[in-house]
C-alpha positions in Angstrom: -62.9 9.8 126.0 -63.7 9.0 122.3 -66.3 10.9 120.0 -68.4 8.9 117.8 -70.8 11.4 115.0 -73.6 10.0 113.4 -75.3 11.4 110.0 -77.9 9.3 108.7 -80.7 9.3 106.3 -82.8 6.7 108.9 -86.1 7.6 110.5 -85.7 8.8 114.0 -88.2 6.5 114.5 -86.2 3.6 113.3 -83.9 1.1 115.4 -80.7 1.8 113.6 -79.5 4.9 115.5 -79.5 3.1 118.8 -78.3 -0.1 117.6 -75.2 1.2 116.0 -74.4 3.2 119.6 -75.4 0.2 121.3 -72.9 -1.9 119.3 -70.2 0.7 120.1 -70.8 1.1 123.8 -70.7 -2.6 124.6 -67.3 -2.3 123.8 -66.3 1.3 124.0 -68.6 2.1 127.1 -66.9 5.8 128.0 -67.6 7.2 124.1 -69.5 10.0 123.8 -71.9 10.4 120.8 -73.0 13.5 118.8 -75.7 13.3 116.1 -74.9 15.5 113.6 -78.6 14.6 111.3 -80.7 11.6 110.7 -83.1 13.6 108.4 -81.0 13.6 105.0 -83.3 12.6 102.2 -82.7 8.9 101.1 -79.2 8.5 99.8 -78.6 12.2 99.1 -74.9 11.9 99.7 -74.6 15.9 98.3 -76.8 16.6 101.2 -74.8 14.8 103.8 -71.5 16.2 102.8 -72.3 19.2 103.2 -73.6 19.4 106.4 -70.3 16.6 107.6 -67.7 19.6 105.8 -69.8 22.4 107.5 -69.6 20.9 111.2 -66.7 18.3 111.5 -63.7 21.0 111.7 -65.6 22.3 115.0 -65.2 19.0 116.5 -61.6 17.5 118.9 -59.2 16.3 116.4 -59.8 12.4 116.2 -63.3 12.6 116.0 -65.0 9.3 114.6 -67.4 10.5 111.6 -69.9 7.7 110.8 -71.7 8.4 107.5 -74.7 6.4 107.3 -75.5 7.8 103.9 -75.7 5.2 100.5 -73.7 2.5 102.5 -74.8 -0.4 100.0 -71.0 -2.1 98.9 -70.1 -2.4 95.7 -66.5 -4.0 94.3 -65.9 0.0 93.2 -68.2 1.5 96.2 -66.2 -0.1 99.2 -66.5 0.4 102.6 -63.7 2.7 104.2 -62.0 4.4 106.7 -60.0 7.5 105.9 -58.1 9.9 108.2 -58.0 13.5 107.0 -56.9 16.6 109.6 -56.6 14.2 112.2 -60.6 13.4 111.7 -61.8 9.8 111.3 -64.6 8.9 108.7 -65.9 5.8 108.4 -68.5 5.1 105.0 -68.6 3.8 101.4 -66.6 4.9 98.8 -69.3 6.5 96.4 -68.1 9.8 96.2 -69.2 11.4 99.2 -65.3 11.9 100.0 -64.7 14.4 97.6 -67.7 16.4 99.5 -66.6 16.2 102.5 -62.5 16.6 102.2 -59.9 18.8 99.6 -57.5 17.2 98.1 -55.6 13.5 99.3 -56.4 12.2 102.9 -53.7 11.6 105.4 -54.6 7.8 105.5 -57.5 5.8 103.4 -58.2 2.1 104.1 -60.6 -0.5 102.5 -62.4 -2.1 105.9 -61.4 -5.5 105.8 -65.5 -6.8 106.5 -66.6 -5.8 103.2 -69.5 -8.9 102.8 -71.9 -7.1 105.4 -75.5 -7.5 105.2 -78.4 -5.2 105.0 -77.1 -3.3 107.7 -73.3 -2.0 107.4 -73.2 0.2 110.0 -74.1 -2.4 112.3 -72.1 -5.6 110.8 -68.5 -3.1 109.8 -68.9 0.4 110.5 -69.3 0.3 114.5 -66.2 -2.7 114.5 -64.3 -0.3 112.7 -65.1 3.2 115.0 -64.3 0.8 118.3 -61.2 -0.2 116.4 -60.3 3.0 116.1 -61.3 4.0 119.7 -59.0 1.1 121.0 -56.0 2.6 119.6 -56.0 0.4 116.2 -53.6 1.9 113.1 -55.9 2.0 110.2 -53.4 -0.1 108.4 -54.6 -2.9 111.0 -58.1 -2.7 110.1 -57.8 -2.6 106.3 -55.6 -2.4 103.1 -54.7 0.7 101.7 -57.2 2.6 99.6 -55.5 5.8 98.4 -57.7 6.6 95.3 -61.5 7.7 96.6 -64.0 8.3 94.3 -65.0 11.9 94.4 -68.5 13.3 93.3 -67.5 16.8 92.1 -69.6 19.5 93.9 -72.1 21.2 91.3 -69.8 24.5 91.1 -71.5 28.0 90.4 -70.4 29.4 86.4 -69.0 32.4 86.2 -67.9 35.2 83.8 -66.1 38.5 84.4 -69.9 40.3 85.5 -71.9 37.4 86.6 -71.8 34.2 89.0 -74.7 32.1 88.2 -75.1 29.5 91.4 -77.9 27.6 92.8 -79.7 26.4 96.3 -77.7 23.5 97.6 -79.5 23.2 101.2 -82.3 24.1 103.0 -82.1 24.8 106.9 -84.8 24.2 109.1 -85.5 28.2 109.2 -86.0 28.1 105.4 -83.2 30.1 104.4 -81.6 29.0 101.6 -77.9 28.3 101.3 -76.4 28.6 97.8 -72.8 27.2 96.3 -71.6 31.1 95.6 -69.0 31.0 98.6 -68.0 34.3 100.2 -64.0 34.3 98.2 -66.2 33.8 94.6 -68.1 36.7 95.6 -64.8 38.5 96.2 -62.7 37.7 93.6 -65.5 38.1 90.8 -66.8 41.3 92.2 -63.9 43.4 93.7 -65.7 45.5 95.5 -68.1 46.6 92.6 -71.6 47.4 93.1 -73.7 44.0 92.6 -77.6 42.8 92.7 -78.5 39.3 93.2 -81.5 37.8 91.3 -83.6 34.9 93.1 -85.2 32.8 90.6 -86.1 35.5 88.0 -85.6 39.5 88.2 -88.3 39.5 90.1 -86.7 39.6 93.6 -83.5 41.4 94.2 -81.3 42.0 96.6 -78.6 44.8 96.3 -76.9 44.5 99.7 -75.2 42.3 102.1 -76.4 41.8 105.9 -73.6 41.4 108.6 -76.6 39.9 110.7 -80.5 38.9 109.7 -82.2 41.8 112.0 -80.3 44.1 109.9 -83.1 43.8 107.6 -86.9 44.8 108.6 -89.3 41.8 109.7 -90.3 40.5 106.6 -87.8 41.7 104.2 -85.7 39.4 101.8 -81.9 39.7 102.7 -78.5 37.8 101.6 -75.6 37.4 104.2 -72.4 34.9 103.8 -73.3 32.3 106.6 -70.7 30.7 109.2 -69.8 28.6 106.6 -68.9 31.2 104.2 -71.8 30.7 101.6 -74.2 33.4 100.4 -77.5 32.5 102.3 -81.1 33.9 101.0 -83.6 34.4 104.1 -86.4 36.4 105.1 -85.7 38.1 108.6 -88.6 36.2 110.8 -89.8 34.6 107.7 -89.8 31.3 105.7 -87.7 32.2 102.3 -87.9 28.5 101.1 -92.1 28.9 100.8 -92.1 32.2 100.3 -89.8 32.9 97.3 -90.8 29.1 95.9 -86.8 27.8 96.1 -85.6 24.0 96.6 -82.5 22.6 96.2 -81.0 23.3 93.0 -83.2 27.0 92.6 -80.8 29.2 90.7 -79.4 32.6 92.3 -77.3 35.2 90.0 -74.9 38.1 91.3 -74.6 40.5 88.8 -71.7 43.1 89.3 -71.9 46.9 87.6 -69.3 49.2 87.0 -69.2 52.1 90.5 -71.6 55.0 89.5 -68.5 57.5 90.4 -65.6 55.4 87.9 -64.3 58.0 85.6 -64.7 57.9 82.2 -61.4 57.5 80.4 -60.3 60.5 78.2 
């Protein structure tokens, strides 16, 4: 049985979702879809990535990934398929590669339908999955394609006290997930005491929850999430409104010397 993903930035109430599985079933009638989103903003490919790197590892190896995310071809934005940890995607070649995978794939192919219309997912990207699902090498279904394009992910800086990061998601509870991931934290910090400003010094956190109901009802809290980023919520609150962050809000870790480190004679 074969496992088609979809992540989209198309309406729910659109046709798309149900025509691309449509497509697929009529010739791949045992596959077995999972919608991973179809509420990414329009063509935020950062967006997308994420949420693909965060979820796809938790998924059978040779998974079908379709990304449905800034699909319009180009002669340097072609469409692809690429094999990485036994993991099929299938998308354009606009950078949302280097989002989504570290370092060189296993295989990368340039789909051989490259003059689609309007609709690529449709016209190439569903031929392509049931290509896959029926066994297909991706040599068959495309030339090679080794070099991707690869947006770099906005990084946090960092100095021998401070990481300065930012919000680069939103979750439907609010809380907001930041770049500053849990082996920064570690490495810049070695286990000295910290506080992490939201937006200003006006909101500070100097601790970090195993769980959110380690913190009062109400209360501002940080925790490193399953997908080992620092996450500002408010436990059985809405952070986002509350503390005024979006995507791209900055959040700074500050580390201190310990209060008990001796001075040196």
């Amino acid at each position: 049985m074969a496992i088609v993903t979809l992540i989209s930035d198309w309406n729910k109430d659109d046709y798309y979702v149900a025509a691309v599985k449509g497509k697929i079933l009529s010739q791949c009638p045992d596959t077995t879809f999972v919608d991973i989103s179809h509420q990414i903003p329009s063509f935020n490919i950062a967006q997308a990535g994420y949420l693909l790197r965060s979820s796809y590892l938790h998924f059978p190896e040779n998974t079908i990934h379709i990304i449905a995310v800034g699909c319009e071809c180009y002669e340097d934005h072609p469409h692809v398929a690429v094999r990485y940890h036994n993991h099929f995607f299938i998308g354009t070649d606009n950078g949302i590669f280097g989002l989504i995978i570290d370092g060189r794939p296993q295989e990368s192919v340039r789909l051989e339908n490259q003059n689609t219309g309007s609709f690529p997912e449709l016209d190439a990207f569903a031929g392509a999955a049931c290509d896959i699902i029926l066994n297909k090498k991706l040599a068959a279904i495309g030339s090679d394609h080794p070099d991707l394009r690869r947006q770099i992910p906005m990084l946090p800086a960092i100095d021998e006290w401070t990481i300065n990061g930012s919000i680069i998601y939103i979750d439907s509870y609010r809380n907001a997930i930041t770049n500053i991931s849990l082996e920064l934290f570690e490495q810049i910090g070695k286990g000295r005491p910290f506080e992490i400003f939201i937006q200003s010094n006006y909101y500070r956190i100097n601790k970090i929850n195993r769980k959110y109901h380690d913190t009062s009802s109400g209360e501002i809290l940080a925790l490193f999430n399953s997908t080992g980023f620092l996450e500002i919520a408010i436990h059985e609150g809405n952070a986002a409104s509350l503390l005024n962050l979006e995507v791209s809000s900055s959040v700074r870790v500050k580390f201190s010397e310990p209060k008990n480190k001796k001075n040196k004679p």
